[in-house]
C-alpha positions, 0 to 999 in steps of 0.5 A: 245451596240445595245440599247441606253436610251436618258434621262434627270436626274430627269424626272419621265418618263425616270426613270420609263422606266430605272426602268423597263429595269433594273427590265427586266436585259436589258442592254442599254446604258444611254445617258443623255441628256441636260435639254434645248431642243434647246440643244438636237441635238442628240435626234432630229438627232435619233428620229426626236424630241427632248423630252425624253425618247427616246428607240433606240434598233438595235437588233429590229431596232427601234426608240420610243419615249413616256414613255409608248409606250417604257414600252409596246414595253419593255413588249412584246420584253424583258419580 
């Protein structure tokens, strides 16, 4: 899968941005995360941070973080 979703079951910020690639037919791949930071290894290795959500898309070779700087890369990229 060439894109990769990081996010943590019941934050509003991730769902919104899993609501918009769904609405754009998007296919990622969810990767959930830990509720605890310390325990977000994965998330830090990838991003050089540890919050959510995180957007990792090969195809466009990128790595963001921030609900709505994902939104708006998903709106020029995917729409």
């Amino acid at each position: 899968m060439s894109r990769t979703l990081y996010q943590l079951d019941g934050c509003p910020y991730c769902e919104k941005v899993a609501d918009r690639l769904d609405e754009l037919d998007v296919e990622y791949e969810s990767i959930w995360v830990d509720a605890l930071h310390s325990d977000r290894d994965e998330v830090k290795r990838v991003s050089g941070q540890r919050g959510v959500p995180v957007l990792v898309d090969d195809e466009y070779g990128v790595t963001m973080a921030e609900s709505e700087r994902i939104l708006e890369f998903a709106e020029q990229t995917y729409a």
